[in-house]
C-alpha positions as a Markdown table, in Angstrom:
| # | Residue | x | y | z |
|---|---|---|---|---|
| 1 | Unk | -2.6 | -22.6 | 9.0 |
| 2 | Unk | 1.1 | -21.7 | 8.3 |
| 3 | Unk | 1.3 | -20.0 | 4.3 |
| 4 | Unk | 4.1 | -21.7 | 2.7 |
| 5 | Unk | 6.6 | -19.8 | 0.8 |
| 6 | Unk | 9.1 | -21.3 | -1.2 |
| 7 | Unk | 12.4 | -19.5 | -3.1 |
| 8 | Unk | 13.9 | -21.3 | -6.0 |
| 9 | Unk | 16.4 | -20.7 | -8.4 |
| 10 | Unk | 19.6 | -21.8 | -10.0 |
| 11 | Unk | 22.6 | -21.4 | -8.0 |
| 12 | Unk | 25.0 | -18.3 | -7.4 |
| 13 | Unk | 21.7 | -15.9 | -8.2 |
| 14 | Unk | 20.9 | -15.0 | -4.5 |
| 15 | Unk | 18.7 | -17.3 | -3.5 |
| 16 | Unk | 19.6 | -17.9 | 0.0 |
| 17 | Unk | 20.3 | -14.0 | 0.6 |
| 18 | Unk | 16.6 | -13.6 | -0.7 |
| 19 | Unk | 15.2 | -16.4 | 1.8 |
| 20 | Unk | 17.0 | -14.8 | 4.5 |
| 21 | Unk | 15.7 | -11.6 | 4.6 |
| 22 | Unk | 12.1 | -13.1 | 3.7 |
| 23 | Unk | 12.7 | -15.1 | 6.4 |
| 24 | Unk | 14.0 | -11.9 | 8.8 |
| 25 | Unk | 11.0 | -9.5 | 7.3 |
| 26 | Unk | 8.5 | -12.0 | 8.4 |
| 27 | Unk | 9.5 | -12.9 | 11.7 |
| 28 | Unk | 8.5 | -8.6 | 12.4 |
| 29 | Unk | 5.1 | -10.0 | 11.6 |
| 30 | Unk | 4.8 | -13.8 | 13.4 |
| 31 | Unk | 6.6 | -16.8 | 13.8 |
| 32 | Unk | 8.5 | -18.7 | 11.3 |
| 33 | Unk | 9.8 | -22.2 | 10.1 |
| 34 | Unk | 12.4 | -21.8 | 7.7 |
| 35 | Unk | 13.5 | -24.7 | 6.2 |
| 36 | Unk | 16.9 | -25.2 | 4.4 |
| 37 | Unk | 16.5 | -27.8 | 1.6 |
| 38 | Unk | 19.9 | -26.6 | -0.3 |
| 39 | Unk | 22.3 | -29.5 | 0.3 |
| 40 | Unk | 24.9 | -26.5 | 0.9 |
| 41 | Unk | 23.0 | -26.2 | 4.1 |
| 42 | Unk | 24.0 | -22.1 | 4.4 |
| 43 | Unk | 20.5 | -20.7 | 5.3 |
| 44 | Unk | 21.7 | -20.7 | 9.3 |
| 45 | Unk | 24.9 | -18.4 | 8.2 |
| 46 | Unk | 22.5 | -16.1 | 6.6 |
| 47 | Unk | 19.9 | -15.7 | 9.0 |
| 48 | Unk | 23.1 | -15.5 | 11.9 |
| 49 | Unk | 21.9 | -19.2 | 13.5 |
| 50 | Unk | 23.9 | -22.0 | 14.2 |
| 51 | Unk | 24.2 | -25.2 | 12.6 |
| 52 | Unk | 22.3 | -27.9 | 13.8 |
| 53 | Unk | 21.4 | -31.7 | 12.5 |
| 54 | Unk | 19.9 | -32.2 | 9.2 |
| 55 | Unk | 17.2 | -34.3 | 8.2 |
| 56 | Unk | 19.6 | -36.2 | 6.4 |
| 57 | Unk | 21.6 | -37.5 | 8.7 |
| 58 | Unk | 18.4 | -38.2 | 10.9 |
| 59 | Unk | 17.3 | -40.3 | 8.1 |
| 60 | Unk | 20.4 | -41.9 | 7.8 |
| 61 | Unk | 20.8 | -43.3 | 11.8 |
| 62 | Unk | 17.7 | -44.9 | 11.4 |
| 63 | Unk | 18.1 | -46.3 | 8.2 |
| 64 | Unk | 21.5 | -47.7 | 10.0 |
| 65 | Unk | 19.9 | -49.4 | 12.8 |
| 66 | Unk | 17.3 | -51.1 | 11.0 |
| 67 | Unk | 19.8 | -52.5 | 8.9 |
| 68 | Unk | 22.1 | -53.7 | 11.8 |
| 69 | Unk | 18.3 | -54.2 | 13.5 |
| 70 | Unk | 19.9 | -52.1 | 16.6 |
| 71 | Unk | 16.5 | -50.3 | 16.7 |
| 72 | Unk | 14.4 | -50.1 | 20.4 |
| 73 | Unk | 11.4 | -52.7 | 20.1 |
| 74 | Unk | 10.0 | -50.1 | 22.4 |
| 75 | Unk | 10.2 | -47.3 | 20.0 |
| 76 | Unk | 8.0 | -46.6 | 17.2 |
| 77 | Unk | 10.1 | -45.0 | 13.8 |
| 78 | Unk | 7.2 | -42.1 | 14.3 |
| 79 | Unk | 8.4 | -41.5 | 17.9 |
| 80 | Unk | 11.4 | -41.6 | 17.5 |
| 81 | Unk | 11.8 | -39.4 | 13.8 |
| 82 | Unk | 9.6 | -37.0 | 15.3 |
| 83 | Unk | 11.8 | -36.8 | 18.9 |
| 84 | Unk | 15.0 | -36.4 | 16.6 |
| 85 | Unk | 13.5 | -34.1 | 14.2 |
| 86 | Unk | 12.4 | -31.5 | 17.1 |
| 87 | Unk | 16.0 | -31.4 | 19.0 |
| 88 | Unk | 17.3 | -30.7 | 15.6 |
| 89 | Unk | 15.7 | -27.1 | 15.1 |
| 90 | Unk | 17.5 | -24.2 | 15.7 |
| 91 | Unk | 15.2 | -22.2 | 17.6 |
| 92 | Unk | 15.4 | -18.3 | 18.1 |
| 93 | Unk | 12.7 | -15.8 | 19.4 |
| 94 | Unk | 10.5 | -15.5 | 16.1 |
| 95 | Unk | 12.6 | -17.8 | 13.3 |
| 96 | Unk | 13.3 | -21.8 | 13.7 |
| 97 | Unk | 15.4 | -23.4 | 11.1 |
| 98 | Unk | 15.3 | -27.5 | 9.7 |
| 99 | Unk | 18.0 | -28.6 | 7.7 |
| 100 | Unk | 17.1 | -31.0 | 5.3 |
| 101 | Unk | 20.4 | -31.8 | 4.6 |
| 102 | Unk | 21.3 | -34.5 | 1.6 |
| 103 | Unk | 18.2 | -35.9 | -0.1 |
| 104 | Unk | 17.6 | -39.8 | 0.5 |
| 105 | Unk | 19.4 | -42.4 | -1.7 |
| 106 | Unk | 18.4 | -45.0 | -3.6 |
| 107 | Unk | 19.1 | -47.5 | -0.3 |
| 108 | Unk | 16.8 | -45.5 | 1.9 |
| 109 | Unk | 13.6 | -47.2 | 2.4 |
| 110 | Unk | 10.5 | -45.9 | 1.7 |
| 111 | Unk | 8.6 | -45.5 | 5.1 |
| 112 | Unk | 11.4 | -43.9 | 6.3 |
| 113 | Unk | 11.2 | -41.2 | 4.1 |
| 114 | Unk | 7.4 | -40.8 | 3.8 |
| 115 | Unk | 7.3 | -40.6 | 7.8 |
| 116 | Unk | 9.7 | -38.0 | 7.7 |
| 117 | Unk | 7.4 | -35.7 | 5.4 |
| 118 | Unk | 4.2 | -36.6 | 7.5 |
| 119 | Unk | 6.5 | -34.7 | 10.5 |
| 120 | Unk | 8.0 | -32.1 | 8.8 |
| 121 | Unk | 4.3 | -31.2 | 7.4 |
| 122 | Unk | 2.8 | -31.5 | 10.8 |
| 123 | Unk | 5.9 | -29.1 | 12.2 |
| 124 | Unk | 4.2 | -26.6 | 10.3 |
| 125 | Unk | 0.7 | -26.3 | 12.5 |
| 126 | Unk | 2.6 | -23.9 | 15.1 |
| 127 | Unk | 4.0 | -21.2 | 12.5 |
| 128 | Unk | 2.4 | -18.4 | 10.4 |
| 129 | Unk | 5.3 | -19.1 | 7.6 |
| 130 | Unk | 7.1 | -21.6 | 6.8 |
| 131 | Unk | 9.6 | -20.4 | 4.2 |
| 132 | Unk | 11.8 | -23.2 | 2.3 |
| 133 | Unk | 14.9 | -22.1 | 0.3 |
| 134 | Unk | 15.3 | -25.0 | -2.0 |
| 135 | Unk | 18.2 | -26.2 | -4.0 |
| 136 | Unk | 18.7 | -25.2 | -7.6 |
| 137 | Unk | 15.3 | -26.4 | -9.2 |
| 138 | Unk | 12.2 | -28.2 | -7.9 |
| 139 | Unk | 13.3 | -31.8 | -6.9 |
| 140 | Unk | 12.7 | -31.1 | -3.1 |
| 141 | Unk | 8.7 | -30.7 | -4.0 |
| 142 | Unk | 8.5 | -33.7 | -6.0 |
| 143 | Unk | 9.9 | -35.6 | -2.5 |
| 144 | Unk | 7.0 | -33.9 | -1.3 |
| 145 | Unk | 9.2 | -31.9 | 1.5 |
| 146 | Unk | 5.8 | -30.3 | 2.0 |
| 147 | Unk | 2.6 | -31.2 | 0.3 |
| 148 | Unk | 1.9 | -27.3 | -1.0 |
| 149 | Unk | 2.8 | -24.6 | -1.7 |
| 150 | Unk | 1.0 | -20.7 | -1.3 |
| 151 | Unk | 3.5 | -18.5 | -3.1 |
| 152 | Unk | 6.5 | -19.4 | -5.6 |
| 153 | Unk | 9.4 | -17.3 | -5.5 |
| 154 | Unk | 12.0 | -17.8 | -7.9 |
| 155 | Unk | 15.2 | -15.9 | -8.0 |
| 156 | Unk | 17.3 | -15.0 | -11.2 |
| 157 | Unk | 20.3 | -13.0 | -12.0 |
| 158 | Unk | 20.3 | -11.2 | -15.1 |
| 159 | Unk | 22.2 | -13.1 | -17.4 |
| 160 | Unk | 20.0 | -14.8 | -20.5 |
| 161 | Unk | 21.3 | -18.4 | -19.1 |
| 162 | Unk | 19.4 | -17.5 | -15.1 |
| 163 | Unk | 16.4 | -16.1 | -17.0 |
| 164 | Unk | 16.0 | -19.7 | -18.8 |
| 165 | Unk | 16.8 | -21.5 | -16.2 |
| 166 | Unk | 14.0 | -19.5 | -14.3 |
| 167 | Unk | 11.5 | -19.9 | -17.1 |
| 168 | Unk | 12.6 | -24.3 | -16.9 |
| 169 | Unk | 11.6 | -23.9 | -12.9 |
| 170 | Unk | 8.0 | -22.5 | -13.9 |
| 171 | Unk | 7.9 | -24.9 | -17.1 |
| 172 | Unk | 8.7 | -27.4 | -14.5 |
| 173 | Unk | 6.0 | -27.3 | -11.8 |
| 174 | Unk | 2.8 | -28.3 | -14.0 |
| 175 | Unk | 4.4 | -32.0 | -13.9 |
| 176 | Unk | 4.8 | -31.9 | -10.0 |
| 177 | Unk | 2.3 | -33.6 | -7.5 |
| 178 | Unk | 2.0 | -30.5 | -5.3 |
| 179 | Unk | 0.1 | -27.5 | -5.3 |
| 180 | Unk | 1.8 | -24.7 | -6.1 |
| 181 | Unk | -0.4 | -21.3 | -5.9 |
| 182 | Unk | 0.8 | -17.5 | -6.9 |
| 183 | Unk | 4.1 | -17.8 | -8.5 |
| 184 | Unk | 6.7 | -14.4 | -8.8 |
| 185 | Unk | 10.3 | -13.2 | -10.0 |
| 186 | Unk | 12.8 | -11.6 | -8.9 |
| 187 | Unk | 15.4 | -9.9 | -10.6 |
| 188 | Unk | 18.5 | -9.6 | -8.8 |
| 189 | Unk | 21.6 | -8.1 | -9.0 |
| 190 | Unk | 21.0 | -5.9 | -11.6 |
| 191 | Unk | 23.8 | -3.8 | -13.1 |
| 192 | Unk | 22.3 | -1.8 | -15.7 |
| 193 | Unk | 19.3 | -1.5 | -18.1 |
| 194 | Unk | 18.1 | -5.8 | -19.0 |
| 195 | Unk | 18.1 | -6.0 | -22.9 |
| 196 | Unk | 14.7 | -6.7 | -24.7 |
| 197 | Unk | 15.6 | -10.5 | -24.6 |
| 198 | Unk | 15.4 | -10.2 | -20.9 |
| 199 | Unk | 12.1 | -8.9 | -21.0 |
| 200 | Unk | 11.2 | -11.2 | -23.2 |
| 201 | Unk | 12.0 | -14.3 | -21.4 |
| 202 | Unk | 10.6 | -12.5 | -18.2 |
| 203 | Unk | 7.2 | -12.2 | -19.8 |
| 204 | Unk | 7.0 | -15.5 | -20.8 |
| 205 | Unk | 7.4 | -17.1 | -17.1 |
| 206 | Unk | 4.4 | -14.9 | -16.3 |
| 207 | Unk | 5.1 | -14.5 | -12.5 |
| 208 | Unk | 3.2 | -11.5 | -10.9 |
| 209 | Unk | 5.2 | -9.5 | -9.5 |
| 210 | Unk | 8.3 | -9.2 | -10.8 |
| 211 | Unk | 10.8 | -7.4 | -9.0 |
| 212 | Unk | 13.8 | -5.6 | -9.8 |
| 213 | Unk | 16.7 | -5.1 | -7.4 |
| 214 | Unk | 20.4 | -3.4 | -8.0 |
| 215 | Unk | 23.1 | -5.0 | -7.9 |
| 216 | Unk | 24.1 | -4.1 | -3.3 |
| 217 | Unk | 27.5 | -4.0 | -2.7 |
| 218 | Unk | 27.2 | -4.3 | 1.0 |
| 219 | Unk | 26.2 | -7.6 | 0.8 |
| 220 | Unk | 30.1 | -8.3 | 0.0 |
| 221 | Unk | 31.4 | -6.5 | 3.1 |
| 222 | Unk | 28.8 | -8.7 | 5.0 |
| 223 | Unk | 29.8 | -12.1 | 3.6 |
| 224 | Unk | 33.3 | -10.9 | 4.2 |
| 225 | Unk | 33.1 | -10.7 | 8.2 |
| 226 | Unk | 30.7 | -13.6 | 8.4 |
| 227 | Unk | 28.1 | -11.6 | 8.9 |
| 228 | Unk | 24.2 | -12.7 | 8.5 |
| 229 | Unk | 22.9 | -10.9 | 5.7 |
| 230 | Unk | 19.7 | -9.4 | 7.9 |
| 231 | Unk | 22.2 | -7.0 | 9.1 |
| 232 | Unk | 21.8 | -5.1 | 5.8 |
| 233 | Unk | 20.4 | -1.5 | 6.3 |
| 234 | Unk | 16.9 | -0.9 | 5.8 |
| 235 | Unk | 17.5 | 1.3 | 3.0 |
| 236 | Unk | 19.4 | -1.0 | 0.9 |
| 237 | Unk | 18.3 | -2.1 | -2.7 |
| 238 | Unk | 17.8 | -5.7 | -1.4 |
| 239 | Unk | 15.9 | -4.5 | 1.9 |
| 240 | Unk | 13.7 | -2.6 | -0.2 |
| 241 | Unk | 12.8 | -5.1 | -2.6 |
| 242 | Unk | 11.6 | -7.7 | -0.6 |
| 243 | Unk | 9.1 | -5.2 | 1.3 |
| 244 | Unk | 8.0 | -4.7 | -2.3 |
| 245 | Unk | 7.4 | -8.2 | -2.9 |
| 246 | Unk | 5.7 | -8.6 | 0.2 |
| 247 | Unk | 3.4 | -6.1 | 0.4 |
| 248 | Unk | 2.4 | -6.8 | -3.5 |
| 249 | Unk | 1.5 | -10.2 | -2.3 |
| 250 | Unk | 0.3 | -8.9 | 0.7 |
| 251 | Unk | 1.9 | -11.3 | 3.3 |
């Protein structure tokens, strides 16, 4: 069975960069779904993979015929979801990427939606990681996206106003439907020495580990060429800090 790994966090703290090379780390050991559930939809330019179809539009041609009742008596919604849902991933050797894409409205129907999640759950039998990088906060697990969860990662910049909004993300996942199992921080971007109040909030999320990494310049350069961020070198701060991560939750 695939472990689940998902990476929260509010926006502009890293979070995609983190998934990325989660993502790229893991693929050295097996094979791996990653799944975009940001609405911004960069996860492909990260990992260096081109765009494909999201979920969201998928959703949205169906919903479209069965309103104009357009949709093949001689096609079931599961056949043809799960057909559409396949062509759409971006395959590579080791990593294949879904886009989500927008998250349903409140003129989607129901089965639609809820035969969606029974495919994207059952995509996940193949892999040995499925690795999400959500949008800022939880929502994408109350939509069940996928029913549960192995390891929590949630990403914060230093700043007091990241640190709370990490601490809301934990406060947050006691009221959600799915399980969610080992839960850890990390710190990124780090400029200089975090202030007691930092440590303070830190503690009280209670993630194990927590992770520290610098603030890496290269990752500018990178972004700057429209370069995937797996091109870092091995010896950068970022590199370095999610083998930490990973081999303190041994994955």
């Amino acid at each position: 069975m695939a472990r689940v790994i998902t990476v929260a966090g509010k926006g502009g703290v890293g979070k995609t960069t983190i998934a990325a090379l989660i993502i790229d780390y893991l693929a050295g050991k097996g094979v791996v779904l990653a799944v975009d559930a940001d609405p911004a939809a960069n996860l492909n330019q990260a990992l260096g993979l081109p765009p494909t179809e999201s979920i969201g539009n998928i959703r949205e041609t169906l919903d479209d015929h069965i309103r104009k009742g357009t949709f093949s008596a001689g096609v079931t919604k599961m056949d043809f979801l799960d057909l559409r849902v396949r062509e759409a991933l971006a395959e590579s050797d080791k990593i294949d990427l879904l886009i989500m894409g927008r998250p349903e409205g409140p003129g989607c129907y129901c089965a639609v939606n809820n035969i969606l999640r029974a495919i994207v759950d059952k995509l996940k039998n193949p892999y040995d990681y499925v690795v999400i990088d959500c949008e800022a906060g939880m929502e994408h697990i109350s939509r069940q996206t996928t029913q549960d969860v192995d390891n929590l990662i949630i990403v914060s910049d230093p700043t007091l106003r990241s640190l709370n909004a990490a601490a809301g993300i934990n406060t947050l996942i006691g009221d959600l439907r799915s399980t969610t199992g080992k839960i850890s921080l990390i710190v990124n971007r780090i400029q200089k020495e975090l202030p007691q109040r930092a440590w303070d909030i830190i503690k009280e999320i209670r993630a194990d580990p927590v992770i520290t990494i610098a603030e890496n310049p290269e990752i500018y350069d990178l972004e700057m060429e429209g370069r995937p961020v797996t091109e870092l070198p091995d010896d950068s701060s970022l590199k370095k800090g999610i083998q930490e991560l990973t081999s303190a939750l041994s994955i």
